[in-house]
C-alpha positions in Angstrom: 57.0 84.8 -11.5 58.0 88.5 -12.8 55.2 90.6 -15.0 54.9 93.4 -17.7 51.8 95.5 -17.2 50.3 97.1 -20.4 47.9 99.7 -20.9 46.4 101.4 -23.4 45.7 105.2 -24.1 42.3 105.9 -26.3 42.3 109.8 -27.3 39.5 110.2 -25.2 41.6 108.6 -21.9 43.4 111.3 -19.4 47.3 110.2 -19.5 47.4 110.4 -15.8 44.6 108.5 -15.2 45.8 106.0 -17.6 49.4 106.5 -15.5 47.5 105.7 -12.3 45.5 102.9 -13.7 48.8 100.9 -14.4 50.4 102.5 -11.2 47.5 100.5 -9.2 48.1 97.4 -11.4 51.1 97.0 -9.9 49.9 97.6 -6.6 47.5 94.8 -7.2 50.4 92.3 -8.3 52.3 93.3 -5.5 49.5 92.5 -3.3 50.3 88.9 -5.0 53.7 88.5 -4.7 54.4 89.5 -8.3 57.6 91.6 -9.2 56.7 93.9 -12.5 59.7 94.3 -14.3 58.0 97.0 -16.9 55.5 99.1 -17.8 53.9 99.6 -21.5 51.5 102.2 -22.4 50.3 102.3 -26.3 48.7 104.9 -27.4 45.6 103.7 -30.0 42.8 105.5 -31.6 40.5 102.2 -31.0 41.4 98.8 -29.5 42.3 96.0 -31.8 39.3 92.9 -31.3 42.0 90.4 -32.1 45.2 91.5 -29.7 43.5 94.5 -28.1 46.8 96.7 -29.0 48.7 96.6 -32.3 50.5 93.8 -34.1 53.7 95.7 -33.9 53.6 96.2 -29.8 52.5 92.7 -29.2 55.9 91.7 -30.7 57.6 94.1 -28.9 56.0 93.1 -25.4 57.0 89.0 -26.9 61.0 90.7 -27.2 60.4 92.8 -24.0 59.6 89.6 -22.2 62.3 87.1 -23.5 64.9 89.9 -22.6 63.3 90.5 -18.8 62.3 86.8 -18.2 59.1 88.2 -17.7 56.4 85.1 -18.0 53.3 86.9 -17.1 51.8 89.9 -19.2 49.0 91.5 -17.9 46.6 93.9 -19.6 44.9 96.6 -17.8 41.7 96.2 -19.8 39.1 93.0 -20.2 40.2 90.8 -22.5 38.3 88.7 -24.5 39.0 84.3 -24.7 40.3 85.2 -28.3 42.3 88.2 -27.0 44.2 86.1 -24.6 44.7 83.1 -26.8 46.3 85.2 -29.6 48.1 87.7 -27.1 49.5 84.1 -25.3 50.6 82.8 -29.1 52.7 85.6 -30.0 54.4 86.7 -26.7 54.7 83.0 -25.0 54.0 84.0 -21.9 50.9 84.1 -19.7 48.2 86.3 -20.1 45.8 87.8 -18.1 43.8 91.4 -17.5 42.5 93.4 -14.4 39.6 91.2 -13.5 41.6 87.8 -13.4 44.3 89.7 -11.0 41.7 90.9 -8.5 39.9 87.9 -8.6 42.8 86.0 -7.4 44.1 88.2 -4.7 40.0 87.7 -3.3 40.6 84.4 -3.2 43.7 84.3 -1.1 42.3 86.7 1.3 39.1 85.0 1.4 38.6 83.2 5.1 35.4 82.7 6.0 32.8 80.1 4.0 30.9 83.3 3.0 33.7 85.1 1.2 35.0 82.0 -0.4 31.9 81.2 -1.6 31.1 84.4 -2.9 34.8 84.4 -4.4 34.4 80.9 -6.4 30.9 82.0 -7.8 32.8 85.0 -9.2 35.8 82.8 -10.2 33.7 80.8 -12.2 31.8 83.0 -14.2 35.4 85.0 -15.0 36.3 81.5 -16.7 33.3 80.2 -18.0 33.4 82.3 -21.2 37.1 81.6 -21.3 37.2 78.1 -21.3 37.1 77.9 -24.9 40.7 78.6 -25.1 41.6 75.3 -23.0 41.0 73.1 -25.5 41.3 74.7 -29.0 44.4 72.5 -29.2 42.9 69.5 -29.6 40.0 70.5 -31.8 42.8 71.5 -33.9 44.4 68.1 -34.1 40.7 66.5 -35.2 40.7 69.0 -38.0 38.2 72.0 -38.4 35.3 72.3 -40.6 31.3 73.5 -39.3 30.1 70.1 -39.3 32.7 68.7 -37.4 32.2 68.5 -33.4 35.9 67.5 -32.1 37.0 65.8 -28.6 37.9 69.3 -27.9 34.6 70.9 -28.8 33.1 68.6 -26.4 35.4 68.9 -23.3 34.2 72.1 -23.6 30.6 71.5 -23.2 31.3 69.3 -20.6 33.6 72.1 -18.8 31.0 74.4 -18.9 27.7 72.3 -17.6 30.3 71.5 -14.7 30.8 75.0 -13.8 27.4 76.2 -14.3 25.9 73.6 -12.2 29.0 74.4 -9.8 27.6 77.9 -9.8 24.5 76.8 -9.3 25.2 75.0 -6.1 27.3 78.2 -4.9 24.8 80.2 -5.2 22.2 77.7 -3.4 25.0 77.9 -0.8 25.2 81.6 -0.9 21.5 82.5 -0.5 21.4 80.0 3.0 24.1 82.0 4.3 22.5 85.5 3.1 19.2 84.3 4.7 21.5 83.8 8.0 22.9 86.8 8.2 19.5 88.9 7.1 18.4 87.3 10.9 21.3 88.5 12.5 20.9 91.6 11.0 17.0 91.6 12.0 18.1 91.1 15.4 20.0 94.0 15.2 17.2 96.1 13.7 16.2 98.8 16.7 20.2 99.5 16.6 21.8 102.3 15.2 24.0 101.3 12.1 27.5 102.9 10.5 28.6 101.3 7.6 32.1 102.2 5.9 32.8 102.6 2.8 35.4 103.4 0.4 38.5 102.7 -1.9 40.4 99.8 -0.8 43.5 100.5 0.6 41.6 104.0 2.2 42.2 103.1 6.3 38.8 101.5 6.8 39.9 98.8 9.1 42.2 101.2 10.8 39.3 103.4 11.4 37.0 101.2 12.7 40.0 99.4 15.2 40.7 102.9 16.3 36.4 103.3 17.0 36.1 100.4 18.2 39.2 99.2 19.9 38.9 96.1 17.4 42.5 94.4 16.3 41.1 93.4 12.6 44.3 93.0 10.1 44.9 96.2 8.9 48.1 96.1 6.4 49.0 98.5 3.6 47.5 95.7 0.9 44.4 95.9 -1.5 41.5 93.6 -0.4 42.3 92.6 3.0 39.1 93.2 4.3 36.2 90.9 2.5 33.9 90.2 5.5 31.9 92.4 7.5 33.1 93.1 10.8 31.0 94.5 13.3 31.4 95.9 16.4 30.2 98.5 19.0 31.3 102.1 18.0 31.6 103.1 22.3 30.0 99.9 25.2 29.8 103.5 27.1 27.3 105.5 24.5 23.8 105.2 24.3 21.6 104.3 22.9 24.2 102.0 21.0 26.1 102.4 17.5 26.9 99.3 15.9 30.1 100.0 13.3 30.8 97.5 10.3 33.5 97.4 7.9 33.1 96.3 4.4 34.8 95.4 1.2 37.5 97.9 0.0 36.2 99.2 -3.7 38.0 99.5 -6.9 37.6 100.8 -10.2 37.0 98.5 -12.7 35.8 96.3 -10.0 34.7 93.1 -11.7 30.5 92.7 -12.5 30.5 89.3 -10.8 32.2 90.7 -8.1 30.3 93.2 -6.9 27.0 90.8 -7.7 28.6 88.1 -5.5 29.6 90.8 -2.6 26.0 91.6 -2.4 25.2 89.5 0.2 28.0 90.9 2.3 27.3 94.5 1.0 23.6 94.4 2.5 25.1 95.7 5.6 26.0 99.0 3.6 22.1 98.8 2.2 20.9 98.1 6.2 22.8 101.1 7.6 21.6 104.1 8.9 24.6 106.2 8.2 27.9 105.5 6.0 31.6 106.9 6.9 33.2 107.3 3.2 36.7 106.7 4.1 39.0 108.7 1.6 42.8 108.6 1.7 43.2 112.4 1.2 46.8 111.4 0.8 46.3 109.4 -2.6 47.6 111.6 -5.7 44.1 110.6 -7.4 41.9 110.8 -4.8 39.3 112.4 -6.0 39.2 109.4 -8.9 38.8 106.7 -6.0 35.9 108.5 -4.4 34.0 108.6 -8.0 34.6 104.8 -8.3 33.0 104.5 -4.8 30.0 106.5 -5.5 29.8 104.3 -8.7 29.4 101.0 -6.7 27.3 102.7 -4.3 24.5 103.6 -6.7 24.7 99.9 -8.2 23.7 98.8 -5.2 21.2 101.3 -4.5 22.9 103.1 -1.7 23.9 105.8 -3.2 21.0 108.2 -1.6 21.5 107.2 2.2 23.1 109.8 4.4 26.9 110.2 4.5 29.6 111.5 6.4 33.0 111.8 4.4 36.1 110.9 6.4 39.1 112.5 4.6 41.9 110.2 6.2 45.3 110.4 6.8 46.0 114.1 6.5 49.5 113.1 8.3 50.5 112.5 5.1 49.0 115.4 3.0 52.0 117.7 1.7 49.3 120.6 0.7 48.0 121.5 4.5 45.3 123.6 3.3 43.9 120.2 1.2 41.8 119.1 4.1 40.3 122.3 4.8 39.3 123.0 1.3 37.9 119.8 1.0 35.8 120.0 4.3 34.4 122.8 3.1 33.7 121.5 -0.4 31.6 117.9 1.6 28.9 118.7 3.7 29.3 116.7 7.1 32.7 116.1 6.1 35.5 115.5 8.8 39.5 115.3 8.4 41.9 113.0 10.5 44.4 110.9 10.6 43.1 107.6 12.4 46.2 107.1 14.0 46.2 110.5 16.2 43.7 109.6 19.2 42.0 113.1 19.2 40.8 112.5 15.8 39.3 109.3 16.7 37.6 111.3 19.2 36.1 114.1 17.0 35.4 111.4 14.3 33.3 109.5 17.3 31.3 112.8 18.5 30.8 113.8 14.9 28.8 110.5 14.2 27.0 110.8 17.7 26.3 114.3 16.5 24.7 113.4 13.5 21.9 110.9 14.9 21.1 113.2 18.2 20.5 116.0 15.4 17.3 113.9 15.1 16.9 111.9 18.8 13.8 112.8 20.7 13.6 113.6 24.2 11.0 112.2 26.3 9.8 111.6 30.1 9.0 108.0 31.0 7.2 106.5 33.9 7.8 102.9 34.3 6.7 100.3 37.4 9.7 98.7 38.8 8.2 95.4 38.1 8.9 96.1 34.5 12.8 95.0 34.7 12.6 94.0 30.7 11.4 97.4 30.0 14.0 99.5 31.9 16.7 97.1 30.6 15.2 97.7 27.1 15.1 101.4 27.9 18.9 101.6 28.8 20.1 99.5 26.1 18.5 101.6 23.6 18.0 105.4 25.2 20.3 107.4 27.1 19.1 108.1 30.7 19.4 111.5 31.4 17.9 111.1 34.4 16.0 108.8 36.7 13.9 108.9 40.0 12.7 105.6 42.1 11.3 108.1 45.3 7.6 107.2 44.2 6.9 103.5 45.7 6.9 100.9 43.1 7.3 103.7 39.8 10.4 104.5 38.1 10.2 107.8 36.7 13.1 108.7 33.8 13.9 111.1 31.2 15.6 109.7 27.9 16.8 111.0 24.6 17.0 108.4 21.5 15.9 107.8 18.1 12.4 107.7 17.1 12.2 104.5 16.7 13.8 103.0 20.1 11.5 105.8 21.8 8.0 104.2 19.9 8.9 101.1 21.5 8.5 102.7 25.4 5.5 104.5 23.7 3.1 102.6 26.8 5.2 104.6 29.6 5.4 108.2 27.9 4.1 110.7 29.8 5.5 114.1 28.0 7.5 114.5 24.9 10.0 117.1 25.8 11.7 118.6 22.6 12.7 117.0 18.9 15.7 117.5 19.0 19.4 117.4 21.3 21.6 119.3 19.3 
């Protein structure tokens, strides 16, 4: 199947945003397999409630079509049920917006029982106010008329208790699996917690393999990552960093979406920190970081502390574009996540930013206490340690406040606040 994208220009609309809106469209059919044989941009001084563009383009996109083979037109705006069924009558082709092509590259990256879940739920409610135009075909053969209730009019009610009770039961499902995961992430409670974040398409997953050593798919696709993944930022650094990777953002991310996500998304609500991956090399960068910090205060994390990671300055052709931008982000860093001394700087700068409030303290623990000194190692790092006094262990450790109250029994002198 071969594609026309169409946008449309409202005098209040930047042209180059409007440029890069379509330019991402096709990104996102790529992503599906989908060649896009043209672009069409109209520009309108309000959008039409019955085609959303003009009479007069909708025929031309209907000639534009028959001439390409194009059989798929898709509208880089929502469209309404009636929108589509009059935009599909006049062009013959299929129609669809934004929200219906994201929607269907999450479901074929969606792996685990979670995503897919979370995917169908979405799915559903996309359709659910759509299914109207299934069927108008056959209340048209029984005739029209307010008093009249056609076979078509009731395929639709029966469509629609389907799905909502199939939503229903999804989101039964979901809420078992988001109770699963909140104990896993109680479990992981007295860690210390990085969350990434940003645009899809920004490096995440090639960030966090480079961190972590992980080998998570990392391709140059929207929406390849939909789980968290979690690993340990360094087995060597103490007390432990855990680092998860999340769900790429978009703009004009689908409602449902982000509603279904949320289960997955907690991690980003859990963390302690977040790394804001930005491709610094994207011509609209600075667009893609606004649509982050969008989805980030709908989900109420838009006030937790952040480090922004301005990746792959490889590729930036203006070499004074990461400087001016560290300067402009406070705790900002710049690398390219495939040069191993960035990785390094990237790793000390997150370490950097929790000892900036670790406590130092000195401990004196019996040696019969081998739960409490594993505790103690797992969560502090030793500085250093003395077993000369006959059955005491005495220690001096640096962590955060919370992995320190939990030794509070064995503390015999707090040292300083902080280990800049």
């Amino acid at each position: 199947m071969t594609a026309i994208v169409v946008g449309v220009q409202l005098p209040e609309d930047n042209p180059q945003t409007v440029a890069d809106d379509l330019s991402e469209l096709v990104a996102l059919l790529t992503t599906l397999g989908i060649p896009v044989l043209s672009r069409v941009v109209q520009k309108r001084l309000k959008l039409s409630p019955s085609c959303l563009i003009g009479t007069g383009k909708v025929e031309e996109l209907r000639d534009l079509a028959k001439s390409t083979g194009a059989r798929l037109i898709v509208v880089d705006r929502p469209l309404s049920p009636p929108q589509i069924r009059n935009l599909e009558e006049i062009t013959c082709c299929q129609v669809t917006d934004r929200s219906g092509v994201i929607l269907d590259i999450f479901a074929r990256h969606a792996r685990t029982n979670q995503a897919k879940t979370q995917v169908e739920i979405a799915r559903l409610e996309y359709l659910l106010p759509r299914l109207s135009g299934a069927w108008t075909h056959l209340h048209r053969q029984r005739g029209g008329g307010v008093a009249s209730r056609g076979m078509g009019e009731k395929q639709i009610e029966i469509d629609r208790r389907r799905a909502r009770e199939r939503i229903a039961r999804l989101k039964t499902q979901l809420e078992a699996i988001g109770r699963e995961k909140a104990t896993q992430r109680k479990s992981r409670r007295h860690e210390l917690k990085v969350a990434m974040v940003g645009y899809t398409n920004s490096g995440k997953t090639t960030v966090m393999n480079a961190l972590t050593h992980a080998k998570f798919q990392a391709k140059n696709a929207l929406f390849v990552t939909l789980d968290a993944n979690v690993r340990v930022l360094d087995p060597a650094t103490r007390p432990k960093i855990l680092l998860s990777d999340t769900v790429g953002f978009i703009r004009n991310l689908p409602h449902s979406l982000i509603e279904s996500f949320k289960s997955t998304l907690a991690e980003v609500i859990d963390a302690d920190l977040l790394l804001h991956v930005v491709d610094l090399a994207h011509s609209n960068f600075q667009a893609q970081m606004d649509a982050t910090r969008k989805v980030l205060a709908e989900i109420g994390a838009d006030k937790m502390p952040i480090i922004t990671v301005f990746n792959k300055i490889d590729q930036v052709e203006d070499k004074f574009l990461p400087r001016i931008m560290r300067g402009a982000h406070q705790r900002s860093i710049a690398i390219s996540a495939l040069n191993d001394q960035d990785i390094l700087r990237l790793r000390d700068h997150v370490y950097s930013v929790f000892a900036e409030n670790f406590i130092c303290v000195d401990l004196e623990i019996p040696t019969c206490e081998s739960e409490v000194i594993r505790t103690m190692y797992n969560s502090c790092m030793v500085l250093s340690s003395d077993y000369e006094v006959e059955g005491l262990a005495r220690f001096q450790v640096r962590g955060q406040e919370s992995a320190v109250a939990r030794l509070k029994p064995y503390v015999v002198r707090k040292v300083h606040a902080s280990m800049r």
